[in-house]
LOZA-668698 format. One record per residue (C-alpha): residue number from 1; residue in one letter; x, y, z. Coordinates in steps of 0.5 Angstrom, whole numbers. Layout:
% residues N
NODE   num   residu       x       y       z
NODE   NUM        A       X       Y       Z
...
% end
This chain:
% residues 580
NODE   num   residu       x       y       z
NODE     1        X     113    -368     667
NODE     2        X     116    -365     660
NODE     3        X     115    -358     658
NODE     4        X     109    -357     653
NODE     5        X     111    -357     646
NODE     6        X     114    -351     642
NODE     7        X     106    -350     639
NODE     8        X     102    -349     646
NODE     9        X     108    -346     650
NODE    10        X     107    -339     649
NODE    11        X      99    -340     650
NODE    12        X     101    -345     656
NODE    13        X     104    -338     659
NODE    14        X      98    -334     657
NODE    15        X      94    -337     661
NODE    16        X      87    -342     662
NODE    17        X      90    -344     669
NODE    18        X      88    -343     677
NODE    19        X      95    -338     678
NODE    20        X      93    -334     673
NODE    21        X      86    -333     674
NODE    22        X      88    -331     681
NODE    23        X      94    -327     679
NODE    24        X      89    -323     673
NODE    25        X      84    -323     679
NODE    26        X      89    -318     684
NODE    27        X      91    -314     677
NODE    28        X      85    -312     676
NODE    29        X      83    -310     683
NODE    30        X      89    -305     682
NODE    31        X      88    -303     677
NODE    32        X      80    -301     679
NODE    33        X      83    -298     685
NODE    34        X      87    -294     681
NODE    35        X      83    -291     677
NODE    36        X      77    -289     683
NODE    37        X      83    -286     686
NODE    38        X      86    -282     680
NODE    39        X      79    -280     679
NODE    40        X      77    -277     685
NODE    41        X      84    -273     685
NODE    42        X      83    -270     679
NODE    43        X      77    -263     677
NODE    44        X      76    -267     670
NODE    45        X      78    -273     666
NODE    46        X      84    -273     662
NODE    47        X      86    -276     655
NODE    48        X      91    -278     653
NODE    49        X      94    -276     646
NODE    50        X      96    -281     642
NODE    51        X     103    -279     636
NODE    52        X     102    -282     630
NODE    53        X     107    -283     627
NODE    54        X     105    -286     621
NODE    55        X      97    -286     619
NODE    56        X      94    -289     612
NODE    57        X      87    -288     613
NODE    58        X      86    -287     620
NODE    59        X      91    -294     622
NODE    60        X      96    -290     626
NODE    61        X     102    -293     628
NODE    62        X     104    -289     634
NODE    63        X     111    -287     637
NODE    64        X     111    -294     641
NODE    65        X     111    -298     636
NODE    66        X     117    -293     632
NODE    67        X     122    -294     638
NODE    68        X     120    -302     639
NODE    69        X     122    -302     631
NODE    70        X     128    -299     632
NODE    71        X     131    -303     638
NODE    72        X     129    -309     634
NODE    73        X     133    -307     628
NODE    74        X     139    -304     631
NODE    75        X     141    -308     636
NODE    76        X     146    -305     639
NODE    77        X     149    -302     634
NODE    78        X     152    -295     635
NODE    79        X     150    -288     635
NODE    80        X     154    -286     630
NODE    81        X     153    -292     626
NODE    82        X     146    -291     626
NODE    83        X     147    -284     623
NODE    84        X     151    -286     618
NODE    85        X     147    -291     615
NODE    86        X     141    -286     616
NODE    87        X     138    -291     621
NODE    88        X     132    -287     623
NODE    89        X     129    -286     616
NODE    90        X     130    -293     614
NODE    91        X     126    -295     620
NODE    92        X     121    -290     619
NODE    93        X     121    -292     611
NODE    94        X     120    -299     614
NODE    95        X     114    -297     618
NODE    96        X     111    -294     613
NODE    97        X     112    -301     607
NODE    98        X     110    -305     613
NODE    99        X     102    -301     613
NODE   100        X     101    -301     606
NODE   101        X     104    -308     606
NODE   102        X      99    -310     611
NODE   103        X      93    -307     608
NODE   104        X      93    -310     601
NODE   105        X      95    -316     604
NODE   106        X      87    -315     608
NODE   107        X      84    -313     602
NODE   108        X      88    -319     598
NODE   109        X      85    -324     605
NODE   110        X      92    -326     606
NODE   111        X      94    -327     613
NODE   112        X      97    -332     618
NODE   113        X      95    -336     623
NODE   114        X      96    -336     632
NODE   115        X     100    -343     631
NODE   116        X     105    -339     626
NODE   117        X     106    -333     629
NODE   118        X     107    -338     636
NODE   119        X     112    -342     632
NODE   120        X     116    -337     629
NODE   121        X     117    -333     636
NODE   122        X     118    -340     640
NODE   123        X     124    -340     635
NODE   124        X     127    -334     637
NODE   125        X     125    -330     629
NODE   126        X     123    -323     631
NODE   127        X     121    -321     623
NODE   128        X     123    -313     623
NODE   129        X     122    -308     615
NODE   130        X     126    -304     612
NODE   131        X     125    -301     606
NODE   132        X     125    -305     601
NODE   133        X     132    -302     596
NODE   134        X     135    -302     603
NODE   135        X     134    -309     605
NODE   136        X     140    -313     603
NODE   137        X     145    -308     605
NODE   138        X     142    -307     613
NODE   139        X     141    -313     613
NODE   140        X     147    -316     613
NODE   141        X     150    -309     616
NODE   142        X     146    -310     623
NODE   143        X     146    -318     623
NODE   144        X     139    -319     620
NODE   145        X     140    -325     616
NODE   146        X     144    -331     616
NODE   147        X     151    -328     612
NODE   148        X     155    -331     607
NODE   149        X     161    -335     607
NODE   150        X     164    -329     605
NODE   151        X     161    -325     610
NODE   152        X     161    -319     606
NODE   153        X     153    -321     605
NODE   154        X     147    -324     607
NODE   155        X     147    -331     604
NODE   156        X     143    -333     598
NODE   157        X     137    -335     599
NODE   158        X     137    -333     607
NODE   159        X     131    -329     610
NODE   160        X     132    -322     610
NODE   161        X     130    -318     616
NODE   162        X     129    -322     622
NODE   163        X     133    -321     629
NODE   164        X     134    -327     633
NODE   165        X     132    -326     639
NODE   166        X     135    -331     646
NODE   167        X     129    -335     649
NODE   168        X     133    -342     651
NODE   169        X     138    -343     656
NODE   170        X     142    -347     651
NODE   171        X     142    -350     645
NODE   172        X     139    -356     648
NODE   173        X     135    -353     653
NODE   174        X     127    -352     651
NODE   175        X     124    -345     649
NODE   176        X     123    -340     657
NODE   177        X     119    -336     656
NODE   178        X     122    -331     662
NODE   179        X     127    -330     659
NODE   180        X     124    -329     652
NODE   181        X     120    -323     655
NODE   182        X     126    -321     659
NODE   183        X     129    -320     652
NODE   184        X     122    -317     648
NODE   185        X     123    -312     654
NODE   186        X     130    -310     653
NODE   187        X     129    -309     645
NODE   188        X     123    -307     645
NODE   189        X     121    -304     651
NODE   190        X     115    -309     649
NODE   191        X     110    -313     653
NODE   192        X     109    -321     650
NODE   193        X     101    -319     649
NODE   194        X     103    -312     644
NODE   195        X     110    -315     641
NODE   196        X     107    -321     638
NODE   197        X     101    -316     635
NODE   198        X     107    -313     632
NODE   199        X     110    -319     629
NODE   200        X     103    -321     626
NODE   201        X     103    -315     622
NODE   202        X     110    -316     620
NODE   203        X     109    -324     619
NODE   204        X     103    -322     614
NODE   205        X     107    -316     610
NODE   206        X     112    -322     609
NODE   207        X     108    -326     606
NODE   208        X     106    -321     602
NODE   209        X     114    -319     600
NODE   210        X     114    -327     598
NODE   211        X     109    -327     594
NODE   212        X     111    -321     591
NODE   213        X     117    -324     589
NODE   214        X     115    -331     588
NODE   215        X     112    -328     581
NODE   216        X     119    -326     578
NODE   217        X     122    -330     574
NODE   218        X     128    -331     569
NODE   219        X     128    -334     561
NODE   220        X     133    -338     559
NODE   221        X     135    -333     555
NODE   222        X     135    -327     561
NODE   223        X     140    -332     563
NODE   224        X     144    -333     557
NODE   225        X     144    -325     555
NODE   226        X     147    -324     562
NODE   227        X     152    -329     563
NODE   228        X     154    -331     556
NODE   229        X     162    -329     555
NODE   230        X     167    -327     550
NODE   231        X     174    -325     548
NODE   232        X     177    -320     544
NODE   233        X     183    -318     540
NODE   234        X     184    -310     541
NODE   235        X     188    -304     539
NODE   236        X     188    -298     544
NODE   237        X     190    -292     539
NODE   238        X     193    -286     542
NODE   239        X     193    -279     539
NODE   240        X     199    -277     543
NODE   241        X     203    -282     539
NODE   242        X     201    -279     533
NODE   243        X     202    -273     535
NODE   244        X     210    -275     537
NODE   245        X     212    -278     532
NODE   246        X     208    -278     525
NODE   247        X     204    -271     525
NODE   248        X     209    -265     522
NODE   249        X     210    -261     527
NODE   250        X     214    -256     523
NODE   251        X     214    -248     522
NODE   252        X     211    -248     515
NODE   253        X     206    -254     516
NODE   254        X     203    -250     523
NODE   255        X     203    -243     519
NODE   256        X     199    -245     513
NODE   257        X     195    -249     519
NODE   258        X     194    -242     522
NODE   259        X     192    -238     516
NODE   260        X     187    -243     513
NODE   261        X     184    -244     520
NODE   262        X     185    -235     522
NODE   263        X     178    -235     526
NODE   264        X     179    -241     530
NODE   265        X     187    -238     533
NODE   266        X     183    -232     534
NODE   267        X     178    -233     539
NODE   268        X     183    -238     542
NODE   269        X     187    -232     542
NODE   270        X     181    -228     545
NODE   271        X     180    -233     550
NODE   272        X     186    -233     553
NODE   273        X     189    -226     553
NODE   274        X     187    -224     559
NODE   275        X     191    -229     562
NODE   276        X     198    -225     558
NODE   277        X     198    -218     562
NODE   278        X     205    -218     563
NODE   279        X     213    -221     561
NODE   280        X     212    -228     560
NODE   281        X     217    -233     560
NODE   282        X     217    -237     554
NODE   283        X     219    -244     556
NODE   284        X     220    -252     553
NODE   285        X     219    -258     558
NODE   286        X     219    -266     561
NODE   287        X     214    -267     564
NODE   288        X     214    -275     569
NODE   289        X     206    -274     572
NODE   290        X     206    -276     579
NODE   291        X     201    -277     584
NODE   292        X     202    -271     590
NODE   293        X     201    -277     594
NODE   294        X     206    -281     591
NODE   295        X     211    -286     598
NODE   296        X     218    -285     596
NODE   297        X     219    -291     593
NODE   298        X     215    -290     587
NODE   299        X     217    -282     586
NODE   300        X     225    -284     587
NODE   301        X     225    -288     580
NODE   302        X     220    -282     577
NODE   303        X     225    -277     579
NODE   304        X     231    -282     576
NODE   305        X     228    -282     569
NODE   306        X     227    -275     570
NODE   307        X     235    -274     572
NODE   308        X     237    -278     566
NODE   309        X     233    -274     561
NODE   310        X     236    -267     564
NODE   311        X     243    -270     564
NODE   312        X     242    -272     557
NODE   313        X     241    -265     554
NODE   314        X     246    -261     558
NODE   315        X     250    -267     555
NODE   316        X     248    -264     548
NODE   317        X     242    -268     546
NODE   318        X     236    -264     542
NODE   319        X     231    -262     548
NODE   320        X     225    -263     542
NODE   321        X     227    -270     541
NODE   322        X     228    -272     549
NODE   323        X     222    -269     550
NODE   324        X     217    -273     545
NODE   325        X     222    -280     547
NODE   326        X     221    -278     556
NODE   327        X     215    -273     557
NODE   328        X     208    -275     558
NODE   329        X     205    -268     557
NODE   330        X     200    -265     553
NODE   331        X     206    -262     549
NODE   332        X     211    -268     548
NODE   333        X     207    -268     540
NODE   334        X     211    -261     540
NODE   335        X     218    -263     543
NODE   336        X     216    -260     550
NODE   337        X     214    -253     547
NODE   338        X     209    -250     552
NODE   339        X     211    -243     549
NODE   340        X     208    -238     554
NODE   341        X     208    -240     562
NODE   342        X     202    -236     565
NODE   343        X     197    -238     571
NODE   344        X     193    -241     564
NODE   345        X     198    -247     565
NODE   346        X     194    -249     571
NODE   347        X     196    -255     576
NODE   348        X     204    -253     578
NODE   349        X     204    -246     575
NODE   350        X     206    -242     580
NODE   351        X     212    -248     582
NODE   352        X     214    -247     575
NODE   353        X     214    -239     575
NODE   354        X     217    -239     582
NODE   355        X     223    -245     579
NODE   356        X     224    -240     572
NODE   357        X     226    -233     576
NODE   358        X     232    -234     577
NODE   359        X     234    -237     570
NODE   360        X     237    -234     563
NODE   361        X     235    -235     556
NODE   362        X     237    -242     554
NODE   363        X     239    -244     561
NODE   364        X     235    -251     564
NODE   365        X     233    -252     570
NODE   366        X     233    -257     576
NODE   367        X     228    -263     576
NODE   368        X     222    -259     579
NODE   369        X     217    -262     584
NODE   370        X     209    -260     582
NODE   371        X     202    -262     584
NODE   372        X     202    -265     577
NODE   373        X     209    -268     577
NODE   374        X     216    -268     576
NODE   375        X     219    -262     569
NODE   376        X     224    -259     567
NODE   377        X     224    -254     564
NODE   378        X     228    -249     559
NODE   379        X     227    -242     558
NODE   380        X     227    -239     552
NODE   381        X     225    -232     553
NODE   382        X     222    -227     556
NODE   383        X     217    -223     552
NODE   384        X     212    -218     553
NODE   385        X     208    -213     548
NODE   386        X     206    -213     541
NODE   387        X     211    -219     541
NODE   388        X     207    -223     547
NODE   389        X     202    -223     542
NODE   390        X     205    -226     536
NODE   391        X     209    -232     541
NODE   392        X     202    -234     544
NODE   393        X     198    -234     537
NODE   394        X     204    -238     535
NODE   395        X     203    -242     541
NODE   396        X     195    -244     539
NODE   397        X     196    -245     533
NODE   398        X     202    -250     534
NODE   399        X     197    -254     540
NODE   400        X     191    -253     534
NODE   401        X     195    -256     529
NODE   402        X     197    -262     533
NODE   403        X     191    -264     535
NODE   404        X     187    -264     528
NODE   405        X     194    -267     526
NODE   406        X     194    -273     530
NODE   407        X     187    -274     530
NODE   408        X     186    -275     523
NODE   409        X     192    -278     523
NODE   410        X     189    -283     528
NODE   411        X     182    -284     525
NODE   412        X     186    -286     518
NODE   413        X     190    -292     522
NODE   414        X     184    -293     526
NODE   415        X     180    -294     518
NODE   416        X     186    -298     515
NODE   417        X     187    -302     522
NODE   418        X     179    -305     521
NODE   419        X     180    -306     513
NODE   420        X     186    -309     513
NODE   421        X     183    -315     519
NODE   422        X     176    -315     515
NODE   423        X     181    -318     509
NODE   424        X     184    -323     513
NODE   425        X     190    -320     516
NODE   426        X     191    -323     523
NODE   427        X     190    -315     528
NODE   428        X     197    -317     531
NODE   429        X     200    -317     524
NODE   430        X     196    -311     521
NODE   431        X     198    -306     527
NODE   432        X     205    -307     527
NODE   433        X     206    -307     519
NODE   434        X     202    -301     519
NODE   435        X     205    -298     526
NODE   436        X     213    -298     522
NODE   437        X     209    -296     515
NODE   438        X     206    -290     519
NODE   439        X     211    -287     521
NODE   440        X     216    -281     517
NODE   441        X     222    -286     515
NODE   442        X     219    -293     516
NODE   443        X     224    -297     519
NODE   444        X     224    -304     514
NODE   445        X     222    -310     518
NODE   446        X     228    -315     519
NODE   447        X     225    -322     519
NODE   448        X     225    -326     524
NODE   449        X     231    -330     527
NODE   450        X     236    -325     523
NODE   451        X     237    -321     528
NODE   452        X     243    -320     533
NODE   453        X     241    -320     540
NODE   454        X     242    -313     541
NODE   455        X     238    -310     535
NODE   456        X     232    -309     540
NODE   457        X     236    -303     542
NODE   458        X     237    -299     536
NODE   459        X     229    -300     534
NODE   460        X     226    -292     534
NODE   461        X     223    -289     540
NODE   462        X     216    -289     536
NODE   463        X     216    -297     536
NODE   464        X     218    -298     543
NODE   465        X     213    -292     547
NODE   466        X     209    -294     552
NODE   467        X     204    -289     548
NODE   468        X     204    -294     541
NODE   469        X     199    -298     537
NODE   470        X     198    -304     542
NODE   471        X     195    -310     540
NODE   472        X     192    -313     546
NODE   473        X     188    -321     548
NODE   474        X     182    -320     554
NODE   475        X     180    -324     559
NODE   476        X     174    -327     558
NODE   477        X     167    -322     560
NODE   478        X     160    -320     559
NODE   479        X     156    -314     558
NODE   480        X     156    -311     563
NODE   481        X     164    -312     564
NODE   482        X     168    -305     564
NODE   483        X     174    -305     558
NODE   484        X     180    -302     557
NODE   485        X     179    -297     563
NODE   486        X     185    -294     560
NODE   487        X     183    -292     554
NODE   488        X     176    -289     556
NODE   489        X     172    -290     550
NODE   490        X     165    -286     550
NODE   491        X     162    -293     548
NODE   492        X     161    -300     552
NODE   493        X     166    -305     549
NODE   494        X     163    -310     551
NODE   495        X     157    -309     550
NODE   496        X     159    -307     543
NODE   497        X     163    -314     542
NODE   498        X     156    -318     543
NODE   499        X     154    -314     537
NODE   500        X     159    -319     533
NODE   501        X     157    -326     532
NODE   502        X     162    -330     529
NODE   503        X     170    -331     531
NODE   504        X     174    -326     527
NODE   505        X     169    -321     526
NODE   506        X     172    -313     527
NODE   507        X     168    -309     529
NODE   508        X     166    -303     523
NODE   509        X     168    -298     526
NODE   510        X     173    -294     531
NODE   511        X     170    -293     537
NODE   512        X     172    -285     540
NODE   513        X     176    -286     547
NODE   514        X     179    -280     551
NODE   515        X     186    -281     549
NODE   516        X     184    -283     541
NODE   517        X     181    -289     538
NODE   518        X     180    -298     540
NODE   519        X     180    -302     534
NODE   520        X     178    -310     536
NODE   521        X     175    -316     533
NODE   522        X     171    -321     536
NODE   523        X     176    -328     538
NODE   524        X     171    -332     541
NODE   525        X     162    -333     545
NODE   526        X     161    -338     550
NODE   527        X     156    -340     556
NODE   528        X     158    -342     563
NODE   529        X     157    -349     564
NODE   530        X     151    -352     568
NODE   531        X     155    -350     574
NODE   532        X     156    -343     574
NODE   533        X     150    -342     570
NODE   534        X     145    -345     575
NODE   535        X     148    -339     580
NODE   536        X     148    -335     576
NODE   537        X     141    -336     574
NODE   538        X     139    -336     582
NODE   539        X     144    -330     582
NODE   540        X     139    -327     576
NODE   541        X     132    -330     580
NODE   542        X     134    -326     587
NODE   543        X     137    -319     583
NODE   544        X     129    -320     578
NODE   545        X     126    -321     585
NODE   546        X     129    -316     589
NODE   547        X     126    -311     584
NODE   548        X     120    -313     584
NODE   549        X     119    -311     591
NODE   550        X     122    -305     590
NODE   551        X     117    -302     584
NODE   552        X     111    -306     588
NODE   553        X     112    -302     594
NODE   554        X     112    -296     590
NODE   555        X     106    -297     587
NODE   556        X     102    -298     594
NODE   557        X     106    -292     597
NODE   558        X     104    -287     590
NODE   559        X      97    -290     590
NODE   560        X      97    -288     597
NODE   561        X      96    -281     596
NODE   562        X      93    -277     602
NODE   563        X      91    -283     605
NODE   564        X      98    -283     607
NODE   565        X     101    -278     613
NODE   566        X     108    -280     615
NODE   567        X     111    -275     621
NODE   568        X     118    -274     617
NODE   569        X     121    -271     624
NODE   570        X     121    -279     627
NODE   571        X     127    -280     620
NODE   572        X     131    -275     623
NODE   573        X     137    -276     626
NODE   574        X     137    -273     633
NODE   575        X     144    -270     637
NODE   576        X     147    -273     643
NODE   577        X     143    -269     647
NODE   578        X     137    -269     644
NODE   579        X     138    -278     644
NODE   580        X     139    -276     653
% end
């Protein structure tokens, strides 16, 4: 005789035969007798308490089905695990979805059929919920969903949210409803009757969730804002730069800079003379930033540079310009003067203060290690007093000027730049015009192939810096894309660049960045081709769908209100005792 089919067997088991009716029979004895006895031993009749773990409207959701909610969605998984995604309290916030879910779907009269629930527990699907902006994420952590290729997330399309449960021997073998049981039991800690009363409540609040986010959708144009891609030509404009190699640093330029601008020198002074109590060593510096985590062999070569710079002043070189040519510290714009070393220098100030103590005036120190990097440093003077004053003040002057300095500077270039690109000049060639024009004494340009090989060598340091003028090609992006990180700009490039809407276009601004300005002008706009923009779409469609669940369980749970009690002890991680 064959097994019954996949609709019948659950019911096959539940009984309507001979066997049944006698084994129903004895149960029932047992349990009259039991009763009969309990009462007879007893003054008074108990009752039991039932722990109401979340309760909308006099609907209680007790203690047991917490715990069999929880055996189904975690599994096996591991206690630290479990605390560390916050399992408890995502159980808890799933219950809590999962009632307000079934109770709109009753007042919307959706529900599922016996042979529905059947066919889905024959088939080994035990449907669990979690909070909806969790979803994705859990269920590919605890194995609920059928993951991607990739298997860093639940497959496009795959259902959410369902633990498979082993009811077949084999893969070829029928449904066993023992072992079935067996594993509701192990889970759950359920019987057949009560788990599939749980998995009716689940099947109807996923309903709900389908017809929630079968009401999203996404235009065309939705898919074309979000996919559609572009390119861009771009110039990253430094203030450090400018600082080194164009702005007048010299005494007189600062002095005048600091009698025109007395009252912002003199609250910088009053915000820093608390720092300057004692003798202070007035220093010049490299500095080579380096990471305090830095492996040997990316220091070594940092270190070398260093060596080489050192080398060169003890061999007579201008420590000023050494510095502006190797140093990458705020101060190179200033040839490395830092002035007064106190703690206000901050990261690597007492390794430098250390390093200076046994040096006289004009002596150089060796390469010194710092958090912040490698420096060398040389000591001017030792000042205190009235004299103190005089050398600090100078000092903020000279650091005020060079920022106004080069940031007028670089606006200025930055302006020139989008002008000159607006006219028609190519970006490439107008920033390496206007970077030779910019500098002091603008080096002439030699046309091409006139040059002997080994020219490239004597072009000035300005014009090979690291920190010069760029001018770079992208990668293809869209809006959301992250550019020239680098840089920093206080604004979205990429979405700025949509702005534009022909090839060539410039931007008619610069746009503020940490280390200065970005200048860039559009290359080119496209769409994906049908390909990549039907996954994209799906993409889209999944993300818009997701979403709307979120908002829509939110509302159920904000026009809840008071009808809603949640005993908040149950999302509460436990100590290992308190789990034994």
């Amino acid at each position: 005789m064959s097994p019954p089919s996949v609709g019948p067997m659950l019911k096959y088991f539940r009984g309507g035969g001979v066997a049944n009716v006698l084994v129903g029979g004895i149960v029932s004895a047992i349990i009259i007798a039991f009763i009969v006895e309990f009462r007879a031993g007893q003054g008074s009749t108990g009752s039991i308490k039932i722990q109401c773990v979340v309760d909308y409207g006099g609907e209680c959701v007790d203690s047991k089905d917490y715990f069999a909610a929880y055996g189904l969605i975690g599994g096996r998984v591991e206690a630290a695990a479990a605390k560390r995604i916050g399992l408890r309290k995502q159980v808890l916030d799933g219950l809590v979805e999962r009632t307000l879910l079934v109770d709109a779907a009753k007042r919307l009269g959706l529900g599922v059929s016996e042979e529905a629930i059947d066919s889905e527990l024959e088939s080994g699907r035990a449907h669990v919920s979690l909070p909806a902006e969790k979803l994705e994420e859990t269920s590919a952590y605890l194995g609920l969903c059928r993951l991607s290729e990739s298997r860093n997330g639940c497959e496009p399309g795959a259902q959410r949210g369902v633990r498979q449960l082993r009811v077949r021997r084999t893969d070829t073998e029928p449904f066993d409803y023992k072992l079935y049981e067996r594993e509701i039991r192990i889970l759950a800690n359920r019987g057949p009757k009560e788990f599939k009363a749980g998995q009716e409540e689940e099947l109807v609040a996923a309903r709900l969730r389908d017809l929630v986010r079968a009401r999203a959708r996404v235009s065309q144009a939705e898919v074309e804002f979000a996919t559609e891609r572009a390119v861009i030509r771009s110039v990253v404009i430094s203030r450090d730069w400018f600082s080194k190699y164009v702005v007048n640093n010299s005494r007189e330029s600062v002095e005048k800079f600091a009698v025109e601008h007395r009252a912002q020198v003199d609250s910088a002074w009053d915000a820093e003379k608390a720092n300057h109590t004692g003798a202070c060593p007035v220093i010049r510096e490299i500095v080579l930033p380096l990471s305090a985590m830095a492996l040997d062999d990316e220091k070594n070569p940092v270190r070398k540079k260093a060596e080489e710079a050192r080398a060169r002043i003890v061999m007579g070189a201008d420590f000023a310009q050494v510095a502006r040519e190797v140093s990458l510290g705020s101060t190179a714009g200033l040839g490395g003067d830092v002035g007064c070393l106190s703690k206000s220098y901050g990261l690597g100030a007492d390794e430098l203060l250390k390093a200076l103590e046994g040096l006289k005036p004009g002596e150089l120190s060796q390469v010194i290690d710092t958090p912040r990097g490698l420096h060398v440093v040389q000591l001017i003077e030792r000042a205190d007093g009235a004299r103190l004053e005089v050398l600090v003040r100078a000092q903020i002057a000279r650091r005020l000027h060079a920022q106004f300095a080069a940031d007028e500077a670089a606006t200025g270039f930055a302006r020139n730049l989008i002008e000159r690109a607006k006219k028609g000049q190519k970006l490439e060639e107008a920033v390496t015009e206007l970077t030779r024009a910019t500098l002091p004494e603008a080096p002439a340009s030699k046309p091409k192939g006139t040059r002997k090989p080994d020219e490239a060598a004597a072009e000035p340091a300005a014009l090979t810096a690291e920190d010069r003028p760029r001018f770079e090609i992208s990668s293809q992006f869209v809006r959301t894309s992250p550019l020239l990180d680098d840089a920093e700009p206080k604004e979205s490039i990429a979405a700025l660049a949509f702005e534009l809407d022909k090839p060539d276009a410039v931007y008619d601004r610069p746009i503020d960045a940490k280390v200065g300005f970005v200048v860039f002008q559009l290359k080119e706009r496209s769409l994906p081709d049908a390909a990549q923009a039907k996954e994209l779409r799906e993409r889209l469609e999944e993300a818009k769908a997701e979403d709307a669940l979120v908002r829509y369980v939110a509302d159920l749970r904000s026009q809840a209100g008071a009808k809603l009690k949640v005993d908040q002890s149950f999302g509460v991680d436990k100590t290992s005792s308190e789990n034994e």
